[in-house]
C-alpha distance (Angstrom), angle and dihedral (degrees) to the residues before:
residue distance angle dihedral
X1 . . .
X2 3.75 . .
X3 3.82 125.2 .
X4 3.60 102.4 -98.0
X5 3.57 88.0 49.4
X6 3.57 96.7 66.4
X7 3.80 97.5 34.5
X8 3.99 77.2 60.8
X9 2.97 100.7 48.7
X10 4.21 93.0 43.4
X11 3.98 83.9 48.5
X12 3.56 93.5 54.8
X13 3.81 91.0 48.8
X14 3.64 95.4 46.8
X15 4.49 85.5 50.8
X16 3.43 92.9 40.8
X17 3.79 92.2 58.7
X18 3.71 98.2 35.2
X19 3.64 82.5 56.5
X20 3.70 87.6 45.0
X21 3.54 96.4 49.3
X22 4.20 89.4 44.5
X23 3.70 84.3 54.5
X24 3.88 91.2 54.1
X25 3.69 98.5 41.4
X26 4.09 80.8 54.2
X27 3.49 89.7 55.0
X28 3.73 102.4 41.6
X29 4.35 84.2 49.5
X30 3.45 85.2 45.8
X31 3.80 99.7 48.7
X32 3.73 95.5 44.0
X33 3.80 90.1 47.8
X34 4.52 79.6 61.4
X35 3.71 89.5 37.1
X36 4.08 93.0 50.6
X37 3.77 86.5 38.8
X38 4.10 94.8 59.8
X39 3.71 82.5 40.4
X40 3.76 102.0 54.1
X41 4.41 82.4 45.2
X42 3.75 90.7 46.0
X43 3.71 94.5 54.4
X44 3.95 90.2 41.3
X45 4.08 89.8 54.7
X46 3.98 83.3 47.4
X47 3.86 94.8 48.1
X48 4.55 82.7 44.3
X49 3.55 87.6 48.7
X50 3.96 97.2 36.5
X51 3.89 85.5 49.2
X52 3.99 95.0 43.5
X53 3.68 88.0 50.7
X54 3.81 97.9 46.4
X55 4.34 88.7 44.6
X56 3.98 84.0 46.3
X57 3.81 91.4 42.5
X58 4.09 91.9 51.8
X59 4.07 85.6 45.6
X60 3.62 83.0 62.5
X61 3.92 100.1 33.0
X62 4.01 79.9 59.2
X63 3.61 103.9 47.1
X64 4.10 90.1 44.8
X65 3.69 80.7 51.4
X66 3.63 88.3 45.6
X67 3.81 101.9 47.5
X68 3.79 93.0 45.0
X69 3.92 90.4 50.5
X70 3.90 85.1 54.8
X71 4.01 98.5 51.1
X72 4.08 83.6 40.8
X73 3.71 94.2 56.3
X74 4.39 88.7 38.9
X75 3.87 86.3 50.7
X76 3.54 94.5 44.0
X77 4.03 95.1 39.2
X78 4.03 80.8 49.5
X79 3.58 98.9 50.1
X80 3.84 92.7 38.4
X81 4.12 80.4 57.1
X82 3.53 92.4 47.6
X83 3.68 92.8 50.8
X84 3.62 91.7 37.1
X85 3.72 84.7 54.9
X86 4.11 95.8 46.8
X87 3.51 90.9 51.9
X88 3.94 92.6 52.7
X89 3.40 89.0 49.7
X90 3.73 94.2 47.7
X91 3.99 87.2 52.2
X92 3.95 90.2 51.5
X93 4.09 83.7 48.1
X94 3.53 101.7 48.9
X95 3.84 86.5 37.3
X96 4.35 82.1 55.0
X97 3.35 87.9 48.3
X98 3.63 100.6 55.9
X99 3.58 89.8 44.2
X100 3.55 94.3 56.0
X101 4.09 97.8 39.6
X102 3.98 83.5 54.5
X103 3.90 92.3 46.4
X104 3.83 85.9 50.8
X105 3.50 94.8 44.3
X106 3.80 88.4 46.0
X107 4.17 82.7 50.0
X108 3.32 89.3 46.4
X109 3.96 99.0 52.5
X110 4.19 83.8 40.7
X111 4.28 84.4 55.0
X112 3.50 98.3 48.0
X113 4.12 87.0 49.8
X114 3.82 87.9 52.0
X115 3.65 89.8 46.2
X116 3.76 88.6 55.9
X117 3.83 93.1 45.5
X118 3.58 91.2 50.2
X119 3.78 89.6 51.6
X120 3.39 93.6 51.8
X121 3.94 88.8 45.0
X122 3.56 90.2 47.0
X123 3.70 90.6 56.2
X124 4.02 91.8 47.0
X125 3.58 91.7 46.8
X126 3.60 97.9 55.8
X127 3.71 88.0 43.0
X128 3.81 85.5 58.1
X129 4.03 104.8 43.4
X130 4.16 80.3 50.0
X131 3.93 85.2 56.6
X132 4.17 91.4 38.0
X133 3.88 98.5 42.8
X134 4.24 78.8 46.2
X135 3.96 85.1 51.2
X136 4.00 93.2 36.6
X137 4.15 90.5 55.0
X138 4.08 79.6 46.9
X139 3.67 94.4 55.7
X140 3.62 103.0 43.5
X141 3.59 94.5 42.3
X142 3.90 90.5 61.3
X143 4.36 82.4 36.8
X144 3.34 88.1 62.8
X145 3.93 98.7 42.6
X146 4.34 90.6 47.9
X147 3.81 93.2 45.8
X148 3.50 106.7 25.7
X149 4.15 98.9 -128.2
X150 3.48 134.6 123.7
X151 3.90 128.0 -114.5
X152 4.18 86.2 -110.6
X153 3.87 85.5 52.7
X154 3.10 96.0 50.0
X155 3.69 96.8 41.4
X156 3.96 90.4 52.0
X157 3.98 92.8 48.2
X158 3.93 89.2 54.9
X159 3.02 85.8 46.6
X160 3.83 98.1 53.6
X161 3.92 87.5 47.0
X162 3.87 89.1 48.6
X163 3.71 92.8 56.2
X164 4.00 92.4 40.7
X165 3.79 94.5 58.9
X166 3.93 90.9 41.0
X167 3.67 93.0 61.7
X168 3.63 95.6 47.2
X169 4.05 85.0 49.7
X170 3.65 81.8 49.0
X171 4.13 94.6 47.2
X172 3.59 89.0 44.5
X173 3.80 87.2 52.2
X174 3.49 101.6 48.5
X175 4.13 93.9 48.1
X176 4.02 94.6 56.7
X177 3.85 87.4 42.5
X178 3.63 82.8 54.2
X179 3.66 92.5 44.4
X180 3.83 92.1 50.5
X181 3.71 85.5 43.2
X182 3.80 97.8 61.2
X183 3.82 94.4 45.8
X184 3.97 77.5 82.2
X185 3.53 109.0 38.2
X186 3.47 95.2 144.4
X187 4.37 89.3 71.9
X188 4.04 85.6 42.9
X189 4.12 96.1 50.5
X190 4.05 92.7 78.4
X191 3.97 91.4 86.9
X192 4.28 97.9 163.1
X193 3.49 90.6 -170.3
X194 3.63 101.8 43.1
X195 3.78 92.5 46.5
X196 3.54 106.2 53.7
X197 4.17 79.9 48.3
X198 3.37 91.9 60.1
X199 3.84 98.5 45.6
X200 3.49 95.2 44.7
X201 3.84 126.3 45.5
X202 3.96 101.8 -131.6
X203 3.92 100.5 -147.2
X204 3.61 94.9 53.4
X205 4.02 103.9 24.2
X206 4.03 88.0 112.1
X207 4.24 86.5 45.7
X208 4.43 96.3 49.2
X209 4.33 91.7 32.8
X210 3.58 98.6 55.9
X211 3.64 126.5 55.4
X212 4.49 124.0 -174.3
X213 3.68 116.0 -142.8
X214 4.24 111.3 -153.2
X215 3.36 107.0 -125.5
X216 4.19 124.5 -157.5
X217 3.68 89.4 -132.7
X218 3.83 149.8 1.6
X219 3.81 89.0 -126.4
X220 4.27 75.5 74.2
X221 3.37 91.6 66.8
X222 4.45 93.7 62.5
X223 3.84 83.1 50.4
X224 3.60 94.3 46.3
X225 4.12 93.7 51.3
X226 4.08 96.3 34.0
X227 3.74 133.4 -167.3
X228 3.84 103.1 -25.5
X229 3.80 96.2 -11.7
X230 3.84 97.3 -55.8
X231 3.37 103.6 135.9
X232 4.25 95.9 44.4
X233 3.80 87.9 47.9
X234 3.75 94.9 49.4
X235 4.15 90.9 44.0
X236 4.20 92.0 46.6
X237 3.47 85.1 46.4
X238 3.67 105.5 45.2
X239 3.97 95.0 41.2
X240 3.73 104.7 28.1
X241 3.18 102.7 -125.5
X242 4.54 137.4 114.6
X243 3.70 100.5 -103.1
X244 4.47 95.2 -152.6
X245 3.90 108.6 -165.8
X246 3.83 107.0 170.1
X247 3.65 131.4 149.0
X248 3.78 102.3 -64.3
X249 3.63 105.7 120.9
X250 3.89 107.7 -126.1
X251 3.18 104.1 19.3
X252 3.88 157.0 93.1
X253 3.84 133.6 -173.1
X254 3.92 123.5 -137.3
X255 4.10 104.1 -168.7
X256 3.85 121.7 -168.8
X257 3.40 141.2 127.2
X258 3.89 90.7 -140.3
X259 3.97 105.7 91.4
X260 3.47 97.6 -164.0
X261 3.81 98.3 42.1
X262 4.17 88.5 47.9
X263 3.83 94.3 49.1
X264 4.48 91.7 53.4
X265 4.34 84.7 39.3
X266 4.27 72.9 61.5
X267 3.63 95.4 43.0
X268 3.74 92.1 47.0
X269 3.60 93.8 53.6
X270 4.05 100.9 42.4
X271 4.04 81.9 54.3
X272 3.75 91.7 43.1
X273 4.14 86.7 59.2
X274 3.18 97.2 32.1
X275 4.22 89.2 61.7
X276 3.85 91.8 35.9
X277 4.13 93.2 -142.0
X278 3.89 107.6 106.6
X279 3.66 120.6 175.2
X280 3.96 131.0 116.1
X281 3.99 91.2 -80.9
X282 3.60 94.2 56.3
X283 3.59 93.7 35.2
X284 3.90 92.6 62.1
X285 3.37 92.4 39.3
X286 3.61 99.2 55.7
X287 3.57 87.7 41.3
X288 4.40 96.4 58.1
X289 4.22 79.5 43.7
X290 3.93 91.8 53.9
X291 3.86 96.9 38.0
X292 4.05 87.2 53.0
X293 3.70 92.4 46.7
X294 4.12 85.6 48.7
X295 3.46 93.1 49.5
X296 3.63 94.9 56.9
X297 3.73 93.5 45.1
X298 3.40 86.5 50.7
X299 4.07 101.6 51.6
X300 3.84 82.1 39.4
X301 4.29 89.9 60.6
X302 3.77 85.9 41.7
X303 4.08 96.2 55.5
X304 3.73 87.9 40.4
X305 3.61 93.7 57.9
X306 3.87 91.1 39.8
X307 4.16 92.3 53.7
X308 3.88 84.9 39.5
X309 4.04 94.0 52.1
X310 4.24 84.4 38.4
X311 3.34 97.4 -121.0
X312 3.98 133.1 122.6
X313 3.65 142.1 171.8
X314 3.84 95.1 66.2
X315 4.19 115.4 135.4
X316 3.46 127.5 -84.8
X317 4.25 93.1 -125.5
X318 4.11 84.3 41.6
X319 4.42 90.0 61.6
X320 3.80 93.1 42.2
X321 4.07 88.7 59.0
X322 4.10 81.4 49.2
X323 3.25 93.2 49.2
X324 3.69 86.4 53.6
X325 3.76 101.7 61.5
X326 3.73 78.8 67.0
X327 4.00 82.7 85.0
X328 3.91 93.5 38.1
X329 3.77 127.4 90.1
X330 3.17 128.7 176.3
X331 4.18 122.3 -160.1
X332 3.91 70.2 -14.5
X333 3.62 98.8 -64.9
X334 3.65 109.0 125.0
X335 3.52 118.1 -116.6
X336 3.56 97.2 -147.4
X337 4.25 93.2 60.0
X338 4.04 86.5 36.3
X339 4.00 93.5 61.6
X340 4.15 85.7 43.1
X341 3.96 81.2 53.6
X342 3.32 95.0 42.1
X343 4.02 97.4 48.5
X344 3.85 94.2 46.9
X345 3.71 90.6 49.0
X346 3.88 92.7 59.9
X347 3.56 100.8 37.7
X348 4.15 81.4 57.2
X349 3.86 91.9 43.6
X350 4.13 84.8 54.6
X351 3.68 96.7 41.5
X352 3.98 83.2 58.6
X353 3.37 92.7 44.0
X354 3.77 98.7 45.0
X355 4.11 99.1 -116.2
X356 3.76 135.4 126.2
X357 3.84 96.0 -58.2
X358 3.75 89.4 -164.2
X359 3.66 96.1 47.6
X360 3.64 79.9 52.6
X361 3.57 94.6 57.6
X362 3.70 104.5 46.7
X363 3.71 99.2 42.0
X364 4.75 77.7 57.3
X365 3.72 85.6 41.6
X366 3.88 95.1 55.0
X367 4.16 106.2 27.4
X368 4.03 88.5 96.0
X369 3.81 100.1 47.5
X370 3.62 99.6 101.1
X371 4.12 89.4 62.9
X372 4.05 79.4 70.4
X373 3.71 96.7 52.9
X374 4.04 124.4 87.4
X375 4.08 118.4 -62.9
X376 3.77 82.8 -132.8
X377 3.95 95.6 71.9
X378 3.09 113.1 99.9
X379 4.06 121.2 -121.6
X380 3.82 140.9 42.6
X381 3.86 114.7 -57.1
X382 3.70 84.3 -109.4
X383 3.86 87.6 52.9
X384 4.41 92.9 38.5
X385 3.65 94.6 46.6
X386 4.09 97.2 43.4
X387 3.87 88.8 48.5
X388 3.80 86.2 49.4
X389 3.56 104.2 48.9
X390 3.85 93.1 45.8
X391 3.91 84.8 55.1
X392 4.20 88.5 66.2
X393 3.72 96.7 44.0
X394 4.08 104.2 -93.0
X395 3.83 110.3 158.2
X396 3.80 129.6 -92.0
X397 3.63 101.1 -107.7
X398 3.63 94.8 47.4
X399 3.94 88.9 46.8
X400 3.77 83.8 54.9
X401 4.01 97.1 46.1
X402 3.89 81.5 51.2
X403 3.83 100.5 51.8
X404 3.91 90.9 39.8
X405 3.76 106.8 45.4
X406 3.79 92.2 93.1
X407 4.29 86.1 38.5
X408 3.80 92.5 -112.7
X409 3.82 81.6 139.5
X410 3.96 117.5 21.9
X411 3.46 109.3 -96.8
X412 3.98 116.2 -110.0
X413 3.31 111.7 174.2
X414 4.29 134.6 61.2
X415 3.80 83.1 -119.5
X416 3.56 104.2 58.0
X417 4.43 88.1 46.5
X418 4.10 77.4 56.7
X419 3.42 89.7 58.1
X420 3.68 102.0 50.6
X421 3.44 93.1 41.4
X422 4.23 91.9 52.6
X423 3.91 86.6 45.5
X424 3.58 91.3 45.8
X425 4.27 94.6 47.0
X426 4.15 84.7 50.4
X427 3.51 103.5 44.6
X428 3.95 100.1 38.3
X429 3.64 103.8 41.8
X430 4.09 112.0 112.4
X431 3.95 105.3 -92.5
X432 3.31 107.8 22.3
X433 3.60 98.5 93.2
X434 3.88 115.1 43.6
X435 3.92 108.0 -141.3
X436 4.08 123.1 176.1
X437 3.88 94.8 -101.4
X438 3.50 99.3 -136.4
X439 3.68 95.2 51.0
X440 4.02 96.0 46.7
X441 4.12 88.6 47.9
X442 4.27 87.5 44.3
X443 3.61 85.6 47.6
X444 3.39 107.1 46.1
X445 4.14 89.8 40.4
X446 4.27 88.8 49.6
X447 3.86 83.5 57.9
X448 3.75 99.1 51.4
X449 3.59 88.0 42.3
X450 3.49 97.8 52.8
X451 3.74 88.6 47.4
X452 3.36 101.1 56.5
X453 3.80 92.6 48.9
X454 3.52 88.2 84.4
X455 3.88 122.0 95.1
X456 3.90 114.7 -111.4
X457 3.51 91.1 24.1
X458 4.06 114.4 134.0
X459 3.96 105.1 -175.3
X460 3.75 136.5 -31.4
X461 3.76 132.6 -149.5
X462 3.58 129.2 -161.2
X463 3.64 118.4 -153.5
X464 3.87 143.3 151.0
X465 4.13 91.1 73.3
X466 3.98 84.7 -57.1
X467 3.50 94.0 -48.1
X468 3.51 98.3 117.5
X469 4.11 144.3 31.3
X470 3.88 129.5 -149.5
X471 3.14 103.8 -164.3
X472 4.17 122.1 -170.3
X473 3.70 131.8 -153.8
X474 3.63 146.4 -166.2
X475 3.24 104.8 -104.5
X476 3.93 100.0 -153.9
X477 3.96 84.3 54.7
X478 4.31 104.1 49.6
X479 3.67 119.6 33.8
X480 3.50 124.9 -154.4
X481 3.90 101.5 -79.0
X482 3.65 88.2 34.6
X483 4.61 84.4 68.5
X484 4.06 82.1 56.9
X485 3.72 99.1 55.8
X486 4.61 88.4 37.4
X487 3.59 88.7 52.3
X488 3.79 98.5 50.5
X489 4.11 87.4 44.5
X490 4.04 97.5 51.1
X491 3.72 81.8 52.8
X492 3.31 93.4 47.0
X493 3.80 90.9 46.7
X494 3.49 95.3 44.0
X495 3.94 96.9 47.2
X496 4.43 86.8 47.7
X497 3.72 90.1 51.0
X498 3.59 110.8 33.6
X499 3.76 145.2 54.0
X500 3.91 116.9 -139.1
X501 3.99 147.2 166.0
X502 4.11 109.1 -117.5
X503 3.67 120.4 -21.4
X504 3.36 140.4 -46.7
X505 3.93 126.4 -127.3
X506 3.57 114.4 -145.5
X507 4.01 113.8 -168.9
X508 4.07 111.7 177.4
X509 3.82 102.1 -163.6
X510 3.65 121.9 -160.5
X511 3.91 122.6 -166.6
X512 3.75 126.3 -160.5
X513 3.75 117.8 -153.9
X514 4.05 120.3 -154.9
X515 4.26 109.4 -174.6
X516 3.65 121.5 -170.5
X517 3.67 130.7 -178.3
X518 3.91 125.2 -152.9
X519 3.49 114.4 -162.4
């Protein structure tokens, strides 16, 4: 290769990449003309977005500003009201206040004037009793010349007058409170004491409440309480009854005032022993068997007595509680035979009188049945049973014969008289109650006795089994409100000094006499 050749050939090279490198340089200018281009946009969008965001913040910034201004100016309008509102209220105060120091002050002035008037009266009046008790001396001086008495006799017979006319006030008193007092009968009816009197005889409660069970051993008894009192707890529990095991060899004590409760409490226990298991599982079992089986004795007494009395139609519920004065006595007269009695009575008292013989009966049959409900209802047995036997359907009238055979309401109707007078034949005739002698005559005497005590009183007579005294008076000695105020203290007397079963009635009767004579 020649000179030229390669000087050519270095030429070219040296054009071609001066062209090359023109080329480049054209594209790098070219390039960062595109590259300063997207700049210069990007940083326009920024400064749009940069300026949207600050215009959008300051929207913002102005409605914060603007909703805080608002709840500013409510808070401050609010409290300005409030204080507004307090200082109104202080004004009306302090106005009050004036007001009421001047109206004391004005009391005040008016008390002090009093105070002088009373001073002055004070003064007067002492002036005057000096010139009265001057005038009194006078008086009884001459008194005692005219009618020959002293001042202490004469003091003591005021007196004596004094205390006369004060316990007719009182008499007089006590009958209209009465009066008022039995326009709502219904509030005075709930007498605690006398209720749970008449449901319960008092000298043999403990006797008719409790019932022993025999048992084979005394080994029983360990069985009967269980480890740690299981067995007792699950028995009172499941029958509702006081399970007593003491020392008495033999023996165990059911106590309850529910008859029909205390006679399946025996059941369960004679089947307990008589199977030999006793824990809680047999004791509740044997306890649903013996209620079942008492249940159906029970309805089975109360259809005998209703075929028996010849009667039908009454409630299924109504001869289970018949049945149930089977196990209720009564001054030891069973309940059950005493509402047969009582039923056959009437329906002869109606035949005579030419009623409803059968209405007769039932309303007899049924006037006891509230002595077999619960102890926890509330109300006389006349009251219980009434409420009870209207529940199942029984008729008005003999609802009404019930609820007034022991005069918890007044009787109304010829009926309900038949009733009292049936349950009155049964229960009161000699022999059908058993009483201790010697207690009933003591009784019965302590009554009279205490009666009779009283000044003005003539004779007294107690009747109804000592339920009741008649007690008669001189009439020229005790007026008519004077027999309010004896009454209430006989009863008094009696309940302070003696000890009884139920209540006793005392009636003080006074008789006027008027005699003429034709000639």
């Amino acid at each position: 290769m020649n000179t030229e050749t390669i000087l050519f050939v270095i030429l070219s090279f040296v054009i071609g990449a001066v062209i090359a490198y023109v080329i480049s340089l054209s594209r790098v200018k070219s390039l960062k003309g595109e590259r300063e281009t997207e700049a210069q946009n990007i940083i326009k969008s920024a400064e749009g977005s940069a300026n949207e965001i600050r215009r959008s913040a300051k929207t913002e910034a102005k409605q914060i500003i603007a909703d805080e201004r608002e709840v500013l100016e409510k808070e401050f309008t609010k409290k300005s009201q409030s204080v507004n509102d307090q200082e109104r209220n202080l004004t009306k105060k302090e106005i009050s206040l004036d007001q009421k120091i001047e109206a004391k002050e004005r009391e005040l002035e008016g008390l002090k004037r009093k105070e002088e008037d009373l001073e002055k009266e004070r003064a007067t009046t002492q002036l005057e009793r000096g010139k009265l008790l001057e005038r009194q001396n006078d008086i009884s001086e001459k008194l005692e010349k005219v009618a020959g008495m002293s001042r202490e006799e004469a003091k003591s017979e005021l007196l004596q007058v004094m205390e006369e006319d004060a316990r007719v006030d009182a008499a007089k008193m006590i009958k209209r409170v009465e009066e008022e007092a039995n326009e709502e009968s219904e509030k005075r009816a709930k007498r605690v004491l006398g209720i749970a009197l008449q449901r319960f005889a008092g000298e043999f409660v403990a006797e008719q409440t409790i019932t022993s069970v025999e048992l084979p051993g005394d080994e029983i008894k360990g069985r009967l309480i269980g480890r740690e009192g299981r067995n007792i707890r699950a028995f009172e529990q499941i029958c509702g009854v006081d399970l007593i095991i003491d020392d008495t060899p033999g023996m165990v004590v059911i106590s309850t005032f529910n008859v029909v409760r205390k006679q399946i409490a025996k059941m369960t226990i004679e089947k307990l022993i008589a199977d030999g298991r006793i824990h809680p599982a047999k004791i509740e079992e044997f306890h649903d068997k013996a209620k079942h089986e008492l249940e159906l004795r029970l309805r089975e007494l109360g259809e005998k007595a209703q075929m028996e009395i010849g009667i039908h139609g009454l409630h299924p519920e109504i001869l289970k509680m018949i049945g149930a004065l089977n196990y209720r006595t009564s001054y030891m007269q069973n309940q059950y035979q005493h509402s047969l009695e009582v039923g056959f009575l009437c329906g002869a008292m109606a035949a005579e009188l030419g009623l409803n013989v059968k209405q007769a009966r039932r309303a007899g049959l049924l006037h006891d049945v509230g002595k077999a409900i619960d102890a926890s209802a509330e109300g006389s047995h006349a009251v219980v049973g009434a409420d009870f036997i209207k529940k199942y359907g029984e008729d008005v009238d003999i609802v009404h014969a019930v609820r007034a055979h022991h005069e918890d309401v007044k009787p109304e109707t010829v009926l309900a008289h038949l009733v009292m007078a049936a349950d009155a034949l049964s229960g009161a005739r000699p022999g059908v109650r058993k009483f201790l002698k010697e207690s009933y005559v003591s009784r019965v005497t302590d009554i009279e006795n205490i009666a009779n005590g009283f000044d003005g009183v003539h004779r007294s007579y107690a009747i109804s089994a000592g339920r009741e005294i008649r007690v008669l008076v001189e009439n020229d000695k005790v007026n008519d409100e004077q027999t309010v105020m004896l009454s209430r203290d006989i009863a008094k007397k009696i309940e302070e000094e003696m000890s009884y079963p139920g209540t006793i009635k005392v009636s003080v009767i006074r008789e006027t006499k008027a005699v003429g004579i034709a000639k």
